[in-house]
C-alpha positions as CSV (number, residue, x, y, z in Angstrom):
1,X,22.1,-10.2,-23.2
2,X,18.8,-11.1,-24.5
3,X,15.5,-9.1,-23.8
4,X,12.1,-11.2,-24.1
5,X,11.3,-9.0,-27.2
6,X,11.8,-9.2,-31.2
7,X,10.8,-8.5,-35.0
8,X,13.1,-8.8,-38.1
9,X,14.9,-5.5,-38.8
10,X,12.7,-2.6,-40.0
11,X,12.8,-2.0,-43.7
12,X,9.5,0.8,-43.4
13,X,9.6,4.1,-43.5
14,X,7.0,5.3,-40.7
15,X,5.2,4.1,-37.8
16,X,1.8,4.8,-36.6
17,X,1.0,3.9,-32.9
18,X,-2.3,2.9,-32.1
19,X,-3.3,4.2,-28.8
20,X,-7.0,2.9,-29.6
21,X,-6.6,-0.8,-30.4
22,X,-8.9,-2.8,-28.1
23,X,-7.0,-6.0,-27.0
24,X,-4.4,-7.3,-24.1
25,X,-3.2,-5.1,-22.0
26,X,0.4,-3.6,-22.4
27,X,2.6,-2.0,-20.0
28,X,5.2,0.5,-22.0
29,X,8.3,1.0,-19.8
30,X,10.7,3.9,-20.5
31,X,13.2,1.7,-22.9
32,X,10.0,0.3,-25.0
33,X,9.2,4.5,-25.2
34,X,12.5,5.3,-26.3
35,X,12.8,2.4,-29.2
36,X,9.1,4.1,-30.3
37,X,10.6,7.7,-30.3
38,X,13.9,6.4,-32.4
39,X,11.6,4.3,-34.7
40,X,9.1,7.6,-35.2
41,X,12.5,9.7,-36.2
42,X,13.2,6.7,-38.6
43,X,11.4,3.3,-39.5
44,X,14.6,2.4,-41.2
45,X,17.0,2.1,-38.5
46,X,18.5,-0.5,-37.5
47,X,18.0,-3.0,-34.5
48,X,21.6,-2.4,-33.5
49,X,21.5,1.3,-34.3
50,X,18.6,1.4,-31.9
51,X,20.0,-0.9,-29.2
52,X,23.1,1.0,-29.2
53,X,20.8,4.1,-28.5
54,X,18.7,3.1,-25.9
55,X,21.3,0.4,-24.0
56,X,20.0,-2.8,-25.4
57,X,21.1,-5.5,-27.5
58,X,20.3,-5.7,-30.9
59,X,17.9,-9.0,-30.4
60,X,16.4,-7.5,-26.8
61,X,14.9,-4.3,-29.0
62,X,14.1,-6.9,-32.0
63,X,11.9,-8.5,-29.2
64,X,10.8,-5.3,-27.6
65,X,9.4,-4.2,-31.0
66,X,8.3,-8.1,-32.0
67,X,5.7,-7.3,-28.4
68,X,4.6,-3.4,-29.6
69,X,3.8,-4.5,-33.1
70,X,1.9,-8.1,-31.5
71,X,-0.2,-6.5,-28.8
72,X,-1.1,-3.6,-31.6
73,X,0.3,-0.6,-29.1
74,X,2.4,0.3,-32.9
75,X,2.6,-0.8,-37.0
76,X,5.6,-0.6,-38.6
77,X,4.6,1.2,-42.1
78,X,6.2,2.8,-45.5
79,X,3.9,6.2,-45.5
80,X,3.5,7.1,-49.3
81,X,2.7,10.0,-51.3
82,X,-0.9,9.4,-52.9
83,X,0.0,11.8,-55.5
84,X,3.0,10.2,-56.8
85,X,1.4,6.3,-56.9
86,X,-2.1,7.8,-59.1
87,X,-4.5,9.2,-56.3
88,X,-4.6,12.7,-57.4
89,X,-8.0,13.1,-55.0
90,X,-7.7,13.2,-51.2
91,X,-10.5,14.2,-48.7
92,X,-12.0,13.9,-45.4
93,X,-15.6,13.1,-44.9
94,X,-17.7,13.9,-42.3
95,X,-20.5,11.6,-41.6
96,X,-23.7,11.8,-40.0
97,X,-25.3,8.6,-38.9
98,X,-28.5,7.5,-37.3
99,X,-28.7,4.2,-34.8
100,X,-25.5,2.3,-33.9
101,X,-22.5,4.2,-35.3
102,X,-19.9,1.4,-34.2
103,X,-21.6,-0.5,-37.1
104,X,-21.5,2.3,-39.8
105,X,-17.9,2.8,-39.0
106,X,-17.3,-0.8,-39.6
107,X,-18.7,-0.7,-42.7
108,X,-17.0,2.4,-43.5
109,X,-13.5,0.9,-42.4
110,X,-14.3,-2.3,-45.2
111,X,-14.2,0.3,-48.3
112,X,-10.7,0.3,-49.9
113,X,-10.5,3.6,-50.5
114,X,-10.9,4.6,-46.4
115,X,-8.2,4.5,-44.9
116,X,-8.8,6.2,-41.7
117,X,-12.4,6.2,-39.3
118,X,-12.6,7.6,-36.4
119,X,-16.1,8.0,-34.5
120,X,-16.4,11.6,-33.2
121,X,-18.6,13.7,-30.7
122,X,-20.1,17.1,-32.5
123,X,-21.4,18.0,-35.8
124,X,-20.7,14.8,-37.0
125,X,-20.4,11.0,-35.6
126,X,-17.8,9.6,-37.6
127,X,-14.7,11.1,-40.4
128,X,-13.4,8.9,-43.0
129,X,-10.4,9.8,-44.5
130,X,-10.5,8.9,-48.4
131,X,-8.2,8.8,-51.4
132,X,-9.0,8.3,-54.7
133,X,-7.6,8.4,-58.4
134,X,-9.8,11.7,-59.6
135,X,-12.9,13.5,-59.0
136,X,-15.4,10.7,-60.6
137,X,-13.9,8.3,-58.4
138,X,-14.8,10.4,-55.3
139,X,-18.0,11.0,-56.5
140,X,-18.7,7.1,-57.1
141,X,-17.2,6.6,-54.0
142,X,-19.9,8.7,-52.3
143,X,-22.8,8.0,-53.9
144,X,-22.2,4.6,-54.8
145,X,-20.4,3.3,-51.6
146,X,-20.6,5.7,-48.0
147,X,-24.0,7.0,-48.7
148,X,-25.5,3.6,-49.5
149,X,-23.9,2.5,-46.0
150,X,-26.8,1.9,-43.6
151,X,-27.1,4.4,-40.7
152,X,-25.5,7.0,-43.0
153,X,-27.6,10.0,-43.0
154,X,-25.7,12.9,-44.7
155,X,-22.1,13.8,-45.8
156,X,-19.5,16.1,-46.0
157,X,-16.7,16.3,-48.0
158,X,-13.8,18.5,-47.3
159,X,-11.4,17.7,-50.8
160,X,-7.6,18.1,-49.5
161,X,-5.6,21.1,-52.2
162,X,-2.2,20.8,-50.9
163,X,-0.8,18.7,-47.9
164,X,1.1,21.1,-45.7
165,X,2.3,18.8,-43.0
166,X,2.1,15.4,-42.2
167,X,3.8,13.6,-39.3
168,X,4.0,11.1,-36.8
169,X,7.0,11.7,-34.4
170,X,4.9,13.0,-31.8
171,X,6.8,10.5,-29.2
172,X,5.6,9.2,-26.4
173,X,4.5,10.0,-22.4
């Protein structure tokens, strides 16, 4: 028995949900919420695996997961260690902007080395998650890139020492 939802089998390691993506409006029952919490224990499992789990068939939660992943409500995603692939420098920066910041966190979001922007309320108006190979790239990366950004009016930068915990099996409501 088919369900009208479905993606190739998972081969990631993580997920990510975006609960902020602007776009068509979708309606997550209790067996789409229960494919997300198996998916957030592990990106690797199978279709069947999952279907047996939640009392689907293999191609209904292919298609269940085909809909999350197309209306942006989740991204199927290896997680890596910077670390390990030569990006010895990780940090958060806080940002403090003058006139629209929906454009300065655009601009922000276009550097390659962001990889998360969120716009905030409080000391500052937007954070930008960065990781780089060293110290002079972080520097460059600031002077050179963020702080040439227009609207950008100060920074800072709190440099990462050790990652403690990172996660994202929060599951769902």
């Amino acid at each position: 028995m088919s369900h009208p939802d479905s993606p190739p089998g998972p081969s990631a390691v993580s997920l990510r949900i975006n609960h902020s993506r602007p776009g068509a409006a979708f309606q997550l029952d209790e067996l789409s919420k229960a494919i997300i919490e198996k998916l957030q224990q592990d990106g690797r499992r199978s279709y069947a695996g999952i279907g047996k789990a939640v009392g689907l068939s293999e191609a209904a939660v292919r298609q269940r997961v085909q809909r999350m992943v197309d209306a942006g409500v989740m991204q199927i995603v290896a997680v890596t260690d910077p670390m390990q692939l030569g990006f010895a420098r990780q940090a958060m920066i806080g940002i403090r902007c003058t006139g629209d910041t929906t454009k300065v966190a655009e601009k922000l979001a276009q550097l390659e080395s962001v990889d998360y922007v969120v716009l905030t309320a409080g000391t500052f108006d937007a954070i930008a998650e960065v990781v780089c190979e060293d110290d002079g790239d972080l520097l460059d990366l600031l002077n050179t890139k963020i702080r040439a950004v227009p609207g950008v009016i100060s920074t800072e930068t709190l440099v990462y020492l050790k990652l403690v915990k990172q996660q994202y099996n929060w599951g769902t409501r």
